[in-house]
C-alpha positions as a printed Julia matrix, in Angstrom:
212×3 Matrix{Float64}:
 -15.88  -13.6    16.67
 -13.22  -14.61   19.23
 -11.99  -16.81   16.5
 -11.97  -15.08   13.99
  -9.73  -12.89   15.07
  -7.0   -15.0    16.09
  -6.85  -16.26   13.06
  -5.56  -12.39   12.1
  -1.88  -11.85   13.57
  -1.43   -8.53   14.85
   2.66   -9.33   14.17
   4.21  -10.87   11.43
   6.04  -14.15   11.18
  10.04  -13.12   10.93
  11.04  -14.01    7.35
  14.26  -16.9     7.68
  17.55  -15.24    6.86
  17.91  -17.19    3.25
  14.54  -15.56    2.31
  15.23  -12.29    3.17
  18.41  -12.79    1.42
  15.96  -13.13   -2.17
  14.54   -9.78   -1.23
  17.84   -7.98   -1.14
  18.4    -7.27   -4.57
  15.12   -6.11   -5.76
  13.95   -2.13   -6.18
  11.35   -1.63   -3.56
   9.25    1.4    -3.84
   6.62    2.24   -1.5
   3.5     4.34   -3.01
   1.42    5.8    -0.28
  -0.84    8.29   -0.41
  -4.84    8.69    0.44
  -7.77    6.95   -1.19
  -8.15    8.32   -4.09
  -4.67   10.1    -4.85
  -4.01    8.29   -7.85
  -1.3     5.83   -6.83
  -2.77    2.75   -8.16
  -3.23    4.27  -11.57
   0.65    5.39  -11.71
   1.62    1.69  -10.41
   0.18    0.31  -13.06
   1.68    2.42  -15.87
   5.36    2.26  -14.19
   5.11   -1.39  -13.78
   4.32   -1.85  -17.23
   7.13    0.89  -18.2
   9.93   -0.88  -16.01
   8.76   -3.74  -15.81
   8.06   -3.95  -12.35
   5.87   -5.88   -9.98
   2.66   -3.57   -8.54
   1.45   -4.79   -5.59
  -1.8    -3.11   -4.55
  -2.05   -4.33   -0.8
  -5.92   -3.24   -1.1
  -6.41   -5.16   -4.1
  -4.6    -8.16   -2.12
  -6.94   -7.58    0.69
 -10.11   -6.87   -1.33
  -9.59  -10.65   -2.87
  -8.62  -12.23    0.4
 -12.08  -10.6     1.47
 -13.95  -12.17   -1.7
 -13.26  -15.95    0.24
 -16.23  -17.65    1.15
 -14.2   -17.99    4.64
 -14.6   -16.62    8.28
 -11.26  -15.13    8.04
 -12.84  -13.5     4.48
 -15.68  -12.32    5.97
 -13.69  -10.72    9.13
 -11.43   -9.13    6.48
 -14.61   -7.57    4.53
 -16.43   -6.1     7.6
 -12.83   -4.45    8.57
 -13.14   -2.79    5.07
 -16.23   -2.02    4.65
 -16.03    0.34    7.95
 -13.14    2.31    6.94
 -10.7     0.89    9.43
  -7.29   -1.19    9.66
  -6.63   -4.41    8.68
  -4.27   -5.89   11.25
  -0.67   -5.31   10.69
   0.46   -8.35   11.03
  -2.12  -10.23    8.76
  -0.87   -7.18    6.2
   2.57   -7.91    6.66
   2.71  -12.14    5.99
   0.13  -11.16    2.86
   2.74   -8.91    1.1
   6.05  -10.96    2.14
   4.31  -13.79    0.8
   3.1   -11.83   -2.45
   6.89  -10.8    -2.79
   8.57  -14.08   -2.54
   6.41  -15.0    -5.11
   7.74  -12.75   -7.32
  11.54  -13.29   -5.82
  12.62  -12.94   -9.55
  11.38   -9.66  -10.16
  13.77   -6.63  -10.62
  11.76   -4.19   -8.61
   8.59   -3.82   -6.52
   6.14   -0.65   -6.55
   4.06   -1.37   -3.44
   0.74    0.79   -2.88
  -0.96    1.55    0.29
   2.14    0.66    2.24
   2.62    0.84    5.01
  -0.58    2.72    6.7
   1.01    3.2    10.05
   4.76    4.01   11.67
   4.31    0.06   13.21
   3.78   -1.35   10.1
   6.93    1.02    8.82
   9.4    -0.54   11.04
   8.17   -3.87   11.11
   8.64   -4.17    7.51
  12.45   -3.69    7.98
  13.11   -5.92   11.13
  10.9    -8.71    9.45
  12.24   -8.41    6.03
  15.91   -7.65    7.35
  15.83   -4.03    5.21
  14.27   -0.95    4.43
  12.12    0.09    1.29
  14.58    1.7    -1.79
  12.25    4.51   -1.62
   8.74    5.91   -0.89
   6.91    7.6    -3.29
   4.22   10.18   -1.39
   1.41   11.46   -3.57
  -0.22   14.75   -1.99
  -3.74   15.33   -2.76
  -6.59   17.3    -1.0
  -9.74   15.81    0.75
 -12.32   17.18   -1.44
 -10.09   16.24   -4.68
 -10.13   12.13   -3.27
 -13.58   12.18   -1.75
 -15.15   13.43   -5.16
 -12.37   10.64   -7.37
 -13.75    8.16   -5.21
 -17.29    9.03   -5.41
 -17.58    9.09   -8.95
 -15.31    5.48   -9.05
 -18.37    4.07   -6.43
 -20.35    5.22   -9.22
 -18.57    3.35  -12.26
 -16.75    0.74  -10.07
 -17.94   -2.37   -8.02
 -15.8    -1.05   -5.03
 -18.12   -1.87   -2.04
 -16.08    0.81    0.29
 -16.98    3.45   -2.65
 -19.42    5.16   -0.27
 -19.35    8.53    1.11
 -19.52    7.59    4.92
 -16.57    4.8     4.15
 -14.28    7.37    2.24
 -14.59    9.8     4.92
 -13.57    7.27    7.65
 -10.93    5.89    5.7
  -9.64    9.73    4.69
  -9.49    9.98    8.44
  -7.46    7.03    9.71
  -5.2     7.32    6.32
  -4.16   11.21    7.57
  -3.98   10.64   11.18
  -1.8     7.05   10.53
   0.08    8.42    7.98
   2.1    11.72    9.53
   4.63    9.77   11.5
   5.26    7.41    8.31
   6.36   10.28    6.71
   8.01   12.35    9.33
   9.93    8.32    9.5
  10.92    8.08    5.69
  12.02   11.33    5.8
  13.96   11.57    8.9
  15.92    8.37    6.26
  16.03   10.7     3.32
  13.61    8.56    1.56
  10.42   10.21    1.0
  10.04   11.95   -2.58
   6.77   13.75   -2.89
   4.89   14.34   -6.11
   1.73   16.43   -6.28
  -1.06   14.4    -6.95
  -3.85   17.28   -8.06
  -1.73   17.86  -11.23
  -2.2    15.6   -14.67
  -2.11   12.52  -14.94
   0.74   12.52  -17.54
   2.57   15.06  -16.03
   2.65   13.05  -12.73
   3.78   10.15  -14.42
   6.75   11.88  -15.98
   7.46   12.98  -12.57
   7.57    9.26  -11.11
   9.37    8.63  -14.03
  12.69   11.15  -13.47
  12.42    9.45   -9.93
  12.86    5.87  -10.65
  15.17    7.04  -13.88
  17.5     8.17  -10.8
  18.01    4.75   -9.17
  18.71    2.54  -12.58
């Protein structure tokens, strides 16, 4: 297990200064919000709308799980349990997902960051903050019973009622000084996440709309 887990970084490799010159130009949203809230379903309709990347950094993680690898496996049990990922391993997994996609005109990154460390780290390795951050407020009961019925209809191994619950639980207790942090920068927009699904949308909409 020793092993395993160095091969997890719990810092990120500093991006070279030409490199984080290519991610200068580009919109880059963060969506956060619990399991559940409905921020991967508005990524994907705003990316297709703006033509935007979406980066889900659980569906990045869920499919670095799926390798047949030690690293995979590690990766998996960390999931399965409801906790953290290690920030660093996060971190290299979305700069490299970005650079990637160097040419794109904007990013809408969900599940991002999780904790204040991850918050800051982001802008020293990547040389500059996020364009904006996109919060989605939604109760418990309304994202344990979304979640439920997706463990139902899904494949979503962590789609179980003891998982939700711990992952509910590190997502609120991570995620108040990530907030309290974006908005101390006049960042943080927040959009009420218990309303329709189309009315959200038009909300992210007018939002975006104001930075093009």
């Amino acid at each position: 297990m020793g092993l395993c887990q160095a091969r997890l970084p719990k810092t990120a490799k500093p991006l070279k200064p030409e490199l984080q010159e290519k991610l200068k130009s580009p919109i880059i949203i963060f969506v956060i919000g619990g399991p559940g809230s409905g921020k991967g379903t508005q990524c994907e309709r705003l990316a297709a709308k703006y033509k935007f990347q979406h980066l889900g950094i659980g569906n990045l993680l869920r499919a670095e799980a799926g390798q047949p690898t030690g690293q995979g496996r590690q990766i998996k049990d960390i999931m399965l349990k409801g906790a953290l990922v290690p920030s660093g391993f996060v971190l290299d997994l979305l700069n490299d997902s970005l650079l990637k996609r160097e040419e794109a005109k904007g990013f809408l990154i969900d599940g991002f960051p999780r904790e204040l460390h991850q918050a800051k780290e982001f802008e020293c390795v990547v040389g500059r903050p996020p364009t904006l951050v996109i919060v989605f407020d939604c109760s418990t009961e309304t994202m344990i019973q979304r979640l439920l019925l997706r463990g139902q209809t899904g494949n979503r191994a962590d789609d179980h009622e003891a998982s939700i619950r711990q992952r509910l639980e590190t997502h609120y207790s991570l995620c108040e000084p990530v907030l309290a942090y974006y908005q101390h920068q006049n960042l943080l927009r927040n959009i009420l996440g218990e309303e329709p699904e189309d009315a959200i949308f038009t909300k992210c909409c007018s939002i975006i709309d104001g930075l093009l």
